[in-house]
C-alpha positions as CSV (number, residue, x, y, z in Angstrom):
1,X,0.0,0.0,0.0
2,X,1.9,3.4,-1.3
3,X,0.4,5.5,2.1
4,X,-0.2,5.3,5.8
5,X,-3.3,7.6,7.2
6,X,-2.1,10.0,9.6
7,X,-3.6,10.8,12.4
8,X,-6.6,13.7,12.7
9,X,-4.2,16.0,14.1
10,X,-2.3,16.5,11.2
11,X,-5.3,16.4,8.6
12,X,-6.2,19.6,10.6
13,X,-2.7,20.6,11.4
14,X,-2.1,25.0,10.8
15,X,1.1,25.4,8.6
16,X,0.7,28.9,9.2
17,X,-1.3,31.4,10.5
18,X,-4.4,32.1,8.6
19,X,-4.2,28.8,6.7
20,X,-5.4,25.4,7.5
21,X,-4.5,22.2,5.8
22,X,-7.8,20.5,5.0
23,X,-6.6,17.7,2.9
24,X,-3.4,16.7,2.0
25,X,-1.2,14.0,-0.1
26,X,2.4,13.3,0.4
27,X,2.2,10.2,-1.4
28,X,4.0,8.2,1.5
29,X,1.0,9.7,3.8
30,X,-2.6,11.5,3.2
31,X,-5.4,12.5,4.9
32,X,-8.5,10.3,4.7
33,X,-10.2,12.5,1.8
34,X,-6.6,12.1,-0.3
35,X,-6.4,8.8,0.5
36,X,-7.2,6.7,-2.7
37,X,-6.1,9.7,-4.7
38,X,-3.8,7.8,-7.2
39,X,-3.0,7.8,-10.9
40,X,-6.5,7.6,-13.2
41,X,-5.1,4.8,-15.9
42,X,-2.2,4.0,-14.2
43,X,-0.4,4.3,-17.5
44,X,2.7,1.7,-17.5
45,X,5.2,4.7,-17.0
46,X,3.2,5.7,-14.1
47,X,3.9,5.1,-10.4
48,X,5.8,6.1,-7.1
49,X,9.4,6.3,-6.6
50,X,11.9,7.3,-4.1
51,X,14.9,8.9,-6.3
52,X,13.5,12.5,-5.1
53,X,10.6,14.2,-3.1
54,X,9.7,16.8,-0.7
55,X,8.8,14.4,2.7
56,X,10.3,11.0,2.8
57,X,10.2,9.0,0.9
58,X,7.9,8.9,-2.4
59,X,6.8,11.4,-5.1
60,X,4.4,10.5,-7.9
61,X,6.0,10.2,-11.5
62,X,5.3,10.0,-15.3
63,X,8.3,9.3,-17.3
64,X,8.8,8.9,-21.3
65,X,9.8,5.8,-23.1
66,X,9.2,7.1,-26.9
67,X,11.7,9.2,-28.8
68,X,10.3,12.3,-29.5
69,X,7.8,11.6,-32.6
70,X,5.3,8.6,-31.2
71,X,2.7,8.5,-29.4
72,X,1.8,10.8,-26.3
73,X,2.5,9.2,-23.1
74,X,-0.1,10.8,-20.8
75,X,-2.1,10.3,-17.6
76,X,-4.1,12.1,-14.9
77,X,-2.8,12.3,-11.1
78,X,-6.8,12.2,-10.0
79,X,-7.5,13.7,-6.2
80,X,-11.5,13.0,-4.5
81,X,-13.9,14.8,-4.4
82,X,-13.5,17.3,-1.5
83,X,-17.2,18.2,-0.5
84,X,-18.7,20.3,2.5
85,X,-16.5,23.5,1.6
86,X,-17.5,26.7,3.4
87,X,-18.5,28.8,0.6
88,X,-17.7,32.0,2.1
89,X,-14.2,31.0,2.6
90,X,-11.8,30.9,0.0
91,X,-9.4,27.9,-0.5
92,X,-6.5,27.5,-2.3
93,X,-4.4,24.8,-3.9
94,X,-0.6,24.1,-3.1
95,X,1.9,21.3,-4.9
96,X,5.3,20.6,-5.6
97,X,6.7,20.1,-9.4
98,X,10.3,18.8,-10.6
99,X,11.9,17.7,-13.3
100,X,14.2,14.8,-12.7
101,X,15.8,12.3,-15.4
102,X,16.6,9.4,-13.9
103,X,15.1,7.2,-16.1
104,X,17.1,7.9,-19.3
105,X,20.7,8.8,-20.0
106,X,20.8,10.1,-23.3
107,X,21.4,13.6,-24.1
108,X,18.7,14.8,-24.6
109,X,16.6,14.0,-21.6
110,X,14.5,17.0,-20.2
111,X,11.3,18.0,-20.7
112,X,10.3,20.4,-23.8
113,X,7.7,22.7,-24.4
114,X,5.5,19.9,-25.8
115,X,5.4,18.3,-22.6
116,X,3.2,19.8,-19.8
117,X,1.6,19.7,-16.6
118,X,-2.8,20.8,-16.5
119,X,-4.2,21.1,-13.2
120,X,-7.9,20.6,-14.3
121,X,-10.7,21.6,-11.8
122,X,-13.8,20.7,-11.1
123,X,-15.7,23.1,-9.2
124,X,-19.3,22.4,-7.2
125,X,-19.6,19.1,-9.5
126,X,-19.1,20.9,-12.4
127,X,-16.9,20.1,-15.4
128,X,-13.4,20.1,-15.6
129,X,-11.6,23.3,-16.3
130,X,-7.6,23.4,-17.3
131,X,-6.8,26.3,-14.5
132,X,-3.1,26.4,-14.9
133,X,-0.5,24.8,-17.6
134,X,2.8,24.2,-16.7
135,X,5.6,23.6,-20.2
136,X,8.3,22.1,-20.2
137,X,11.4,23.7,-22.3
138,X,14.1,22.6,-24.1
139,X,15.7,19.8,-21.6
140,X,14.2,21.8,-19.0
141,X,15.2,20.2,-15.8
142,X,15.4,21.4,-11.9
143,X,14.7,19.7,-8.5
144,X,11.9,20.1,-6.2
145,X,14.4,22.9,-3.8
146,X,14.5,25.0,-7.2
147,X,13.1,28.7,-5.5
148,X,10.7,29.9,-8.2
149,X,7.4,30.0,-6.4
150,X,4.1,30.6,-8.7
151,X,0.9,31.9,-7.3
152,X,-2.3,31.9,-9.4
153,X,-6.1,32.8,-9.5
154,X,-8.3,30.7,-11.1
155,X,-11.0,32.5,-12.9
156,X,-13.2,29.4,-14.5
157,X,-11.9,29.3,-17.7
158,X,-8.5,28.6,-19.6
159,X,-6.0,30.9,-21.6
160,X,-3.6,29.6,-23.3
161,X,-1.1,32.5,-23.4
162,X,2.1,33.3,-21.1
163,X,1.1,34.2,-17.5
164,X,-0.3,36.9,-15.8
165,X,-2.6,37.2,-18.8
166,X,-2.9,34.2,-19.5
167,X,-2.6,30.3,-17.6
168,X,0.1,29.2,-18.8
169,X,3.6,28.9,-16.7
170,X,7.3,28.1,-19.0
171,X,9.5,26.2,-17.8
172,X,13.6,27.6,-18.2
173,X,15.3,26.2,-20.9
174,X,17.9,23.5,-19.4
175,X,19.0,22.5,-16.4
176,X,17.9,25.4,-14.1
177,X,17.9,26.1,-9.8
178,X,15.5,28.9,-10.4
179,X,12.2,27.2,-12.3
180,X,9.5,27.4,-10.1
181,X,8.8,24.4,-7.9
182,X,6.4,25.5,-5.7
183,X,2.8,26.3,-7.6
184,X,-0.3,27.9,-5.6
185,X,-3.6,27.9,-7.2
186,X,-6.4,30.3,-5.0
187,X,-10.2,29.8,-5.8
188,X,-12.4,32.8,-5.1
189,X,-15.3,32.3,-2.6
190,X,-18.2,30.5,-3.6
191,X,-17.0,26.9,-3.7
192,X,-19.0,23.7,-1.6
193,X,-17.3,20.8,-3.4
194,X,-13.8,20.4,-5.8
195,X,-12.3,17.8,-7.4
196,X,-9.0,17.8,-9.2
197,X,-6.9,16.5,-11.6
198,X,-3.2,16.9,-12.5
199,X,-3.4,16.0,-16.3
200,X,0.6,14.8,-17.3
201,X,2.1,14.2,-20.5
202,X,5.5,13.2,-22.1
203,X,6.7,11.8,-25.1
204,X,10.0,10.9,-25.3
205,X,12.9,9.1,-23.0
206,X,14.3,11.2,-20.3
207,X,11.3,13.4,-20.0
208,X,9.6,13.2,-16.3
209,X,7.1,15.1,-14.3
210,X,7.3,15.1,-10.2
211,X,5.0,15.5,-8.5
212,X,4.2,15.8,-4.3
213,X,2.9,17.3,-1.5
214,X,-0.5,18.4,-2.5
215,X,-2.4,20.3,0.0
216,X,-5.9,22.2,0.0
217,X,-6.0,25.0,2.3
218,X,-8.2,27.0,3.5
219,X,-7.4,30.8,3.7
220,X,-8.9,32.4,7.2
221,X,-8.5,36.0,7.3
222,X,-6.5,36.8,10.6
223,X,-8.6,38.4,13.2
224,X,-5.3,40.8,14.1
225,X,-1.9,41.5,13.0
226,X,-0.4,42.3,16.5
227,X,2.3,44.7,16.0
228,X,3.3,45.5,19.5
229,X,2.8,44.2,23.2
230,X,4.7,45.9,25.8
231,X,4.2,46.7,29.9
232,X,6.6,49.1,31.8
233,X,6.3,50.6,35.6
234,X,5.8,54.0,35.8
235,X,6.2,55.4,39.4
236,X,2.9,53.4,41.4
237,X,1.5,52.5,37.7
238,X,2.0,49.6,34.9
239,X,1.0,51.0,31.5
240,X,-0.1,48.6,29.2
241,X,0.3,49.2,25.2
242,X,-0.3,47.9,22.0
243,X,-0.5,48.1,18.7
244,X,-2.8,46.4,15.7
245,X,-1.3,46.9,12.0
246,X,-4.5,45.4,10.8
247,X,-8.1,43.8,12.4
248,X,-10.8,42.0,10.4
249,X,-14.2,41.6,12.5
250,X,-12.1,42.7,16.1
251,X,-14.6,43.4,18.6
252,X,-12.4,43.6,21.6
253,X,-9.6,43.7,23.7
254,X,-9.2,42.1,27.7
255,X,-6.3,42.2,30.1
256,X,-5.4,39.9,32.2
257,X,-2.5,40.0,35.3
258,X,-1.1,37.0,37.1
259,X,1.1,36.5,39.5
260,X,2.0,32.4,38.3
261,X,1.1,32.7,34.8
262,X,-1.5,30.2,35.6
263,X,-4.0,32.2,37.5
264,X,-5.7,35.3,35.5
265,X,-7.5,38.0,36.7
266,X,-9.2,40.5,34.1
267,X,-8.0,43.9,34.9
268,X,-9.3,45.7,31.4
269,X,-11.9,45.3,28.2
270,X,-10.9,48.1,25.2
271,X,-13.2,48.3,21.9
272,X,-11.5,47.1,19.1
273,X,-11.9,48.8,15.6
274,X,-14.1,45.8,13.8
275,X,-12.0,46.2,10.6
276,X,-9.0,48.5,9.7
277,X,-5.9,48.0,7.4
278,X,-3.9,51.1,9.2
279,X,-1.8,50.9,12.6
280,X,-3.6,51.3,15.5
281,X,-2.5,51.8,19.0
282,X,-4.2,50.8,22.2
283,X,-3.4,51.3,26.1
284,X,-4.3,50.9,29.3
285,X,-3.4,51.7,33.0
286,X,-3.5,48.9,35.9
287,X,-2.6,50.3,39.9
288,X,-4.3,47.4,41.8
289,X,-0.8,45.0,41.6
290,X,0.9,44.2,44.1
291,X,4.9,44.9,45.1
292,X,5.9,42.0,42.7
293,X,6.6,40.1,39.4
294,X,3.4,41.1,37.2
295,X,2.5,38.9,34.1
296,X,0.0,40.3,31.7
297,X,-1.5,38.7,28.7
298,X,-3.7,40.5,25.5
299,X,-6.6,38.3,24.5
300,X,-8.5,39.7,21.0
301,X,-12.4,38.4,20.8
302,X,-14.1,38.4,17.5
303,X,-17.7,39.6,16.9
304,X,-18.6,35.6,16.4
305,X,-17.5,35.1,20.4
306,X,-13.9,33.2,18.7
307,X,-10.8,34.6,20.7
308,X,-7.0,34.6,20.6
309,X,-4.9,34.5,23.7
310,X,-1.1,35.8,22.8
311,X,2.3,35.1,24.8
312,X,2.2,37.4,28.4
313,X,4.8,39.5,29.1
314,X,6.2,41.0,32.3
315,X,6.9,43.4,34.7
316,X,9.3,43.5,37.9
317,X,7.2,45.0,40.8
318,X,9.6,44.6,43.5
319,X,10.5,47.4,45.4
320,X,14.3,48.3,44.6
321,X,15.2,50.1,47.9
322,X,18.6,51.7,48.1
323,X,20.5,52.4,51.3
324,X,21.7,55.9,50.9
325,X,22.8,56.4,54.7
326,X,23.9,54.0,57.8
327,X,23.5,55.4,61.6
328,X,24.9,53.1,64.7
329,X,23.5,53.5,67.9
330,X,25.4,56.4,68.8
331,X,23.8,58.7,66.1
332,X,26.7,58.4,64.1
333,X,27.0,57.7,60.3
334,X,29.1,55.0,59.7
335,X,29.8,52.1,56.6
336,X,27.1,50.1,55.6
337,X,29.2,47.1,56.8
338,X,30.7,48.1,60.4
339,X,29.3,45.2,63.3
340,X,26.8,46.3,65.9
341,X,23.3,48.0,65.9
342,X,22.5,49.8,62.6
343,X,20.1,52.1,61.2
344,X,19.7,52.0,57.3
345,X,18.3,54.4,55.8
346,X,16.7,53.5,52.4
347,X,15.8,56.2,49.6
348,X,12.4,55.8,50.0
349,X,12.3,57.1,53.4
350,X,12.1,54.0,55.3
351,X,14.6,52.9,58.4
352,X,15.4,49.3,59.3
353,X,17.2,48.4,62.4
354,X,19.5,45.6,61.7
355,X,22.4,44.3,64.3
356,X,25.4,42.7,63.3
């Protein structure tokens, strides 16, 4: 069997803030969805290999056996149906491509522009569109660490003209570091089921198409960009500040102090802004702590009651007293450190008798 379900944790897992992994296939591993995902034929240059991938150990392959002039050598990397979409969300496709020729050594393996890569969608059972097209060109080669990155938009249709204006993606010419490996594909809002297919086709000995992590994300618009979170003691005072770069449906702001950073007491609500793209700063004053460490933690609440608690910070409370003068029982200012009974004198105006 060419995967092993992962557990639930990792079908929901956050890769980064604002964007969940709903459904993913590594080809070693997938989520239950992605799990018979596979190719449609297979064709019999089809299959899984471990030469090269992005997570250990397998990435999905086509490779060429003809010599330039027969007969297309194609097949469609199919994924399920992925139904139950939030269609006021917007979701977005993200895979890994490479060009590898391990299966041929003659010279002139590579892919070329007549060999290509279709990611075909089908959107709320609908038929399949071609979205994106990625060529090949001239021998192009480059492995899945190449840094080109793609982002596109679908729009429902295909255009088969050179990107932005149109779908389609070229390949460099050649051996190359910099062809992007790393393709994005964003659906506008709207959608309650997908399907898609990766259509692949070669012709000729030496030509391959890679092909791994596939994930479908969904894009959640951050309820904050936190900018700034500090606390400082001012005379008998801790001022609170922060600021917001932007805030999508914020409603508001609490405070809350510990003394463990276990225990939490609320010690302020502020208003948010609901939804603003500008920086905007907040602040607040707390003088019920006592003489100690202070921890304080922001917490954001949307207008849907969902909240986000972010790392506390702290402030030293402790009195700092200073001994500015030394008396011994005689009335007599003497060193800090001389034996007997002493009188310190701190600079806040308090004495402490001390014997030595």
């Amino acid at each position: 069997m060419k995967k092993l379900l992962l557990s639930l944790f990792l079908l929901l897992s956050t890769i980064s803030i604002g964007q969940t992994v709903i459904e993913f296939d590594n080809m070693e591993t997938s989520s239950t969805n992605y799990l018979s995902a596979g190719w449609w034929t297979p064709a019999a240059t089809t299959g899984w290999f471990n030469n090269a991938s992005v997570s250990p150990t397998l990435s999905a392959v086509i490779y060429g056996l003809g010599n330039g002039s027969s007969a297309i050598e194609q097949d469609w990397y199919s994924m399920p149906t992925v139904s139950g979409l939030d269609p006021n969300k917007t979701y977005q496709l993200k895979f890994k491509v490479a060009s590898y020729t391990f299966s041929s050594s003659v010279a002139t393996r590579g892919l070329d522009i007549s060999d290509y890569l279709s990611v075909q969608v089908s959107s709320n059972g609908g038929t399949y569109v071609t979205e994106m097209r990625i060529l090949g060109n001239t021998n192009a080669t480059w492995p899945f660490t190449s840094s080109g990155v793609v982002n596109h938009t679908t729009n429902g249709s295909f255009t088969n003209s050179a990107a932005p204006t149109g779908d389609v993606y070229t390949s460099n010419a050649g051996a190359s570091t910099t062809t992007p490996s790393t393709y994005t594909l964003t659906f506008p809002q709207g959608l309650t089921s997908i399907a898609i297919d990766f259509y692949c086709r070669v012709n000729s000995a030496g030509e391959e198409w890679w092909l791994d992590n596939i994930q479908l994300i969904r894009l959640d618009p951050l309820p904050i960009e936190l900018y700034t979170f500090e606390g400082s003691s001012i005379d008998d005072l801790n001022l609170i500040t922060w600021s917001t770069a932007s805030e999508h449906n914020n409603d508001y702001f609490i405070i809350e102090r510990s003394t463990d950073g276990e225990n939490w007491l609320t010690t302020n609500k502020t208003p948010g802004m609901g939804n603003s793209n500008t920086l905007t700063k907040y602040s607040c004053i707390d003088n019920t702590f006592g003489k100690r460490i202070n921890y304080y933690r922001l917490t954001q609440i949307d207008f849907d009651g969902a909240s986000k608690t972010y790392s506390p910070i702290m402030i030293d409370n402790r009195s700092t007293k200073i001994v500015v003068k030394c008396i011994n029982s005689l009335g007599q200012e003497v060193d800090e450190n001389e034996k007997g009974i002493l009188f310190l004198i701190y600079n806040d105006g308090t004495i402490e008798k001390v014997v030595r």
